[in-house]
Each structure stands twice: as C-alpha cells, then as structure tokens.
N, C-alpha and C positions, 0 to 999 in steps of 0.2 A: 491048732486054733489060730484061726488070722484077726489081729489088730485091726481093731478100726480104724476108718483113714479120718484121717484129721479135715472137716468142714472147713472148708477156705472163706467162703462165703462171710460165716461170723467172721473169722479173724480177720477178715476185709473192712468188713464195719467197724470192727474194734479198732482198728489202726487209723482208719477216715475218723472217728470220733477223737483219738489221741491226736489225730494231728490238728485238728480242727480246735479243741481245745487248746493248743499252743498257740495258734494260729490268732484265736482269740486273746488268751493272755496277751500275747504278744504286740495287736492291736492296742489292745485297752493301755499296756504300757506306752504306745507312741503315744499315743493321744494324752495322757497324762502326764509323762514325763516330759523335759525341754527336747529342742530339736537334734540335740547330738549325742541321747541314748539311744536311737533305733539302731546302731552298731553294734550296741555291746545285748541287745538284746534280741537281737536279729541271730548273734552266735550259736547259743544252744541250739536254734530251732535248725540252724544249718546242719548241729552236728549230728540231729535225731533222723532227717529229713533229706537227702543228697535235692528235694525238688527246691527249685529257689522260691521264695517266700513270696505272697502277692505283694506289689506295689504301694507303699503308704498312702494316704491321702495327698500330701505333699508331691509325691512323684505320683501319682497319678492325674495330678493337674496339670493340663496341653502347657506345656511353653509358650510364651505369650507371642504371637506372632511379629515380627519383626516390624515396623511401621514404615511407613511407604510416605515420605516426605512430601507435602504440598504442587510442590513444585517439578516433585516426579511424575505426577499425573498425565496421562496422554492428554493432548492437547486433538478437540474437534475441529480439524480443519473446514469440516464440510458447514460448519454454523458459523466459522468466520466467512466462508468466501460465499455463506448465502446472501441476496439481495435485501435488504433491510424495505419493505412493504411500504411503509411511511414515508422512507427517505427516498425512493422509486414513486411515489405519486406527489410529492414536495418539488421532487425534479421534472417532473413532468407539468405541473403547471406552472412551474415558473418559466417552461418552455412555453408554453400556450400564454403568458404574458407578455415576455419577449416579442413572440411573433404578431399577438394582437395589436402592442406601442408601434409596433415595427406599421404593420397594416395602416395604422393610424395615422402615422408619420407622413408615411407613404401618401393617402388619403391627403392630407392636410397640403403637401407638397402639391400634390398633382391643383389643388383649388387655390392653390396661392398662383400656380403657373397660368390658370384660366383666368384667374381676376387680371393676371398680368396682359396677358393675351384680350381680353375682353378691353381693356383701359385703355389698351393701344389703338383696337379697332375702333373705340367710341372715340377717340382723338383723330382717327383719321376719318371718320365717318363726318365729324362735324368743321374739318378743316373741309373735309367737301361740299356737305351743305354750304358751307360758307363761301367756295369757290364758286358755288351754284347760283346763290343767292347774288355773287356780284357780278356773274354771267347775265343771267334774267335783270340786274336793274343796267348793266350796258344793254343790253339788246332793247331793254323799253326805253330807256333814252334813245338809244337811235332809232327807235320806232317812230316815237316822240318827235324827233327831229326831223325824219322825213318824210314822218305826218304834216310836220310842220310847214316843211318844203315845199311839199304836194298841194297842199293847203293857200300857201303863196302864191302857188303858180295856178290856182284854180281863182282863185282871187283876181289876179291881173288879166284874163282870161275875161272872167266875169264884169269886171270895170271897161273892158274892152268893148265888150259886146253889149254894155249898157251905154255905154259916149257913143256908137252907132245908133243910124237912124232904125226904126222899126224895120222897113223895107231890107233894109241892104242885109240887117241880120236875121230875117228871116231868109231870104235868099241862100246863106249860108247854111242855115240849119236844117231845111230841106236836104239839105246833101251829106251834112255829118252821124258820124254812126248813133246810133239811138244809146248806146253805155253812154257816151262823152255828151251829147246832147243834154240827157238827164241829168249828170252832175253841173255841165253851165246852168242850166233852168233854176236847179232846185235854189240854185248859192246867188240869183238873182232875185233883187228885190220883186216883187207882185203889182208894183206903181210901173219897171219897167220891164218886167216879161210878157205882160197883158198883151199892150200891139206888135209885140215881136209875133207870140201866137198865132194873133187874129189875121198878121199878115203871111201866115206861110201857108203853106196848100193845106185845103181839110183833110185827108185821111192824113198827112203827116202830119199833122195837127192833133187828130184827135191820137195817132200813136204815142207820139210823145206824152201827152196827160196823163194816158193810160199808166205806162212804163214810170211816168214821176209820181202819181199815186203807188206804186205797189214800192217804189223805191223806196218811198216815205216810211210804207207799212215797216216795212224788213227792218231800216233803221229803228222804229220805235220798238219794235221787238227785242233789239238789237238790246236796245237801250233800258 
C-alpha cells in the first residue's frame, strides 16, 4: 500500500502566508516602535527565514543626493562671448555719429577755406578796379590835355588865317587837304570865313561846305 505524497503546493502557500504574517508584524512593529527596535525585531524573522527581510520605510528612502555647490555649475562660455544686440547697434551708431560730426567738420572747413579764398579774390579784384579806375582817369587827363593841345594849335591856326586877307587865304585853302580845311573853317568865326569862301575856286568851294556840313552832322551826333 503506497503513502500518499505530500502536496507541496499547500505547504507552499502555507509557509508564504507565515512568512508574510511576520513580515507584517514585523512592519507594524517599525512603524510603531522608535527607530532602534527594527534590530531586535528583525531577529526572529531572520531566525524563521534564511531570506533577508524587505527594507523598512526608512531604508527604503533614496539618500538624499549630494548637492552640487552654486558655484560648481558649468559656466556658458558661448552666452558670455556672444555679441550683446543692443550694445552692437549703440556702437554702431555712435560710429555713424562720429563719421557724420566728422563729414560736418569736414564741410564747415572746406566753406570757411572758400570764404577765405573768395575775400582774397574780392580784395584783389577791387585793388584792380581800382588800378583801372586810376588808369582811365590818367589816360582821360591826357586825353584832356592833348585835346587841349590840339585844340591850341587849331586856335593859332585859325587866328592866323583870320589876320589874313580873304584872297591870300583862300589862295591857301584851295590847296589844303579837305580833313584840315574843315576843322580851320569850322573853328572860324562866319563874319571871317564868309570872303575867305567866296574867294576860293567854286567847286572847291562848294567841297568844302559840303564836308563842313556832314562834319557838323557827325559832331552833333556825336554829341
């Protein structure tokens, strides 16, 4: 007659429920007693159990990670050595400042050097009208004078050939050029050109008239 074999299965279950129930005690005791009985109650269950016991609450909380000082932090080189936006258009128009005072300066120099240049030319411009002016009043003075001159000698000329008789000065005037003729006539009184005229040949006669009439004209034109 064979013995029946002994179900492992229950006794599986029965031993997981006894130890599970230590297990529990066991907890409830941490939990309720202070922090330096889980030793002595820890004991039994080691001596029932060769498996080591789960972790309390207390050892099952991570250790608190070590802290990593302020000042440990890696340092972003690439956000120090980037260009600051603001401070790159700040700089830049205070270049475009610079350069426009500068333009200015520039500007302002170059109109202060033409005023300079211009004030020179109107001082030499008007030392020369000035030379000009006393050019033109020498040259009309000696115009003047040897108007004057001319003038004398047409005179003595004319006094000449008015102290002669009619005859003897027409004689003469027959023969002189008709330009010279015309200015003795013209500067001759009309009391003593009359028989000087009437004594000299007729077509030289009537040339002369002629040439002292348009002489007349030109001069009033002139005039």
């Amino acid at each position: 007659m064979k013995l029946p074999r002994p179900r492992l299965l229950p006794l599986a279950i029965l031993a997981m429920g006894g130890l599970f129930l230590v297990k529990a005690e066991s907890l409830l005791a941490v939990l309720r007693a202070p922090s330096s009985l889980p030793a002595v109650v820890v004991a039994p269950a080691q001596a029932a159990d060769p498996a080591p016991p789960p972790p309390s609450a207390q050892q099952r909380q991570p250790a608190p990670a070590a802290q990593v000082p302020a000042a440990a932090a890696p340092v972003n080189l690439a956000a120090l050595t980037q260009p600051d936006p603001a401070a790159e258009a700040e700089r830049a128009l205070l270049e475009q400042l610079r350069a426009r005072r500068a333009e200015i300066e520039a500007r302002e120099q170059a109109v202060a050097q033409q005023e300079v240049m211009l004030r020179a030319a109107e001082q030499r411009l008007t030392r020369r009208v000035e030379e000009l002016a006393a050019l033109q009043s020498r040259l009309e003075a000696l115009d003047r004078g040897r108007g004057e001159r001319e003038e004398a000698g047409w005179r003595g000329l004319v006094r000449t050939y008015e102290s002669m008789r009619p005859r003897d000065a027409a004689a003469i005037f027959n023969d002189l050029e008709m330009p010279v003729l015309v200015e003795i006539i013209d500067r001759m009184s009309e009391r003593k050109v009359a028989p000087v005229i009437g004594a000299m040949q007729p077509e030289r006669a009537r040339l002369v008239t002629t040439e002292l009439a348009r002489h007349r004209a030109r001069r009033t034109t002139v005039d």
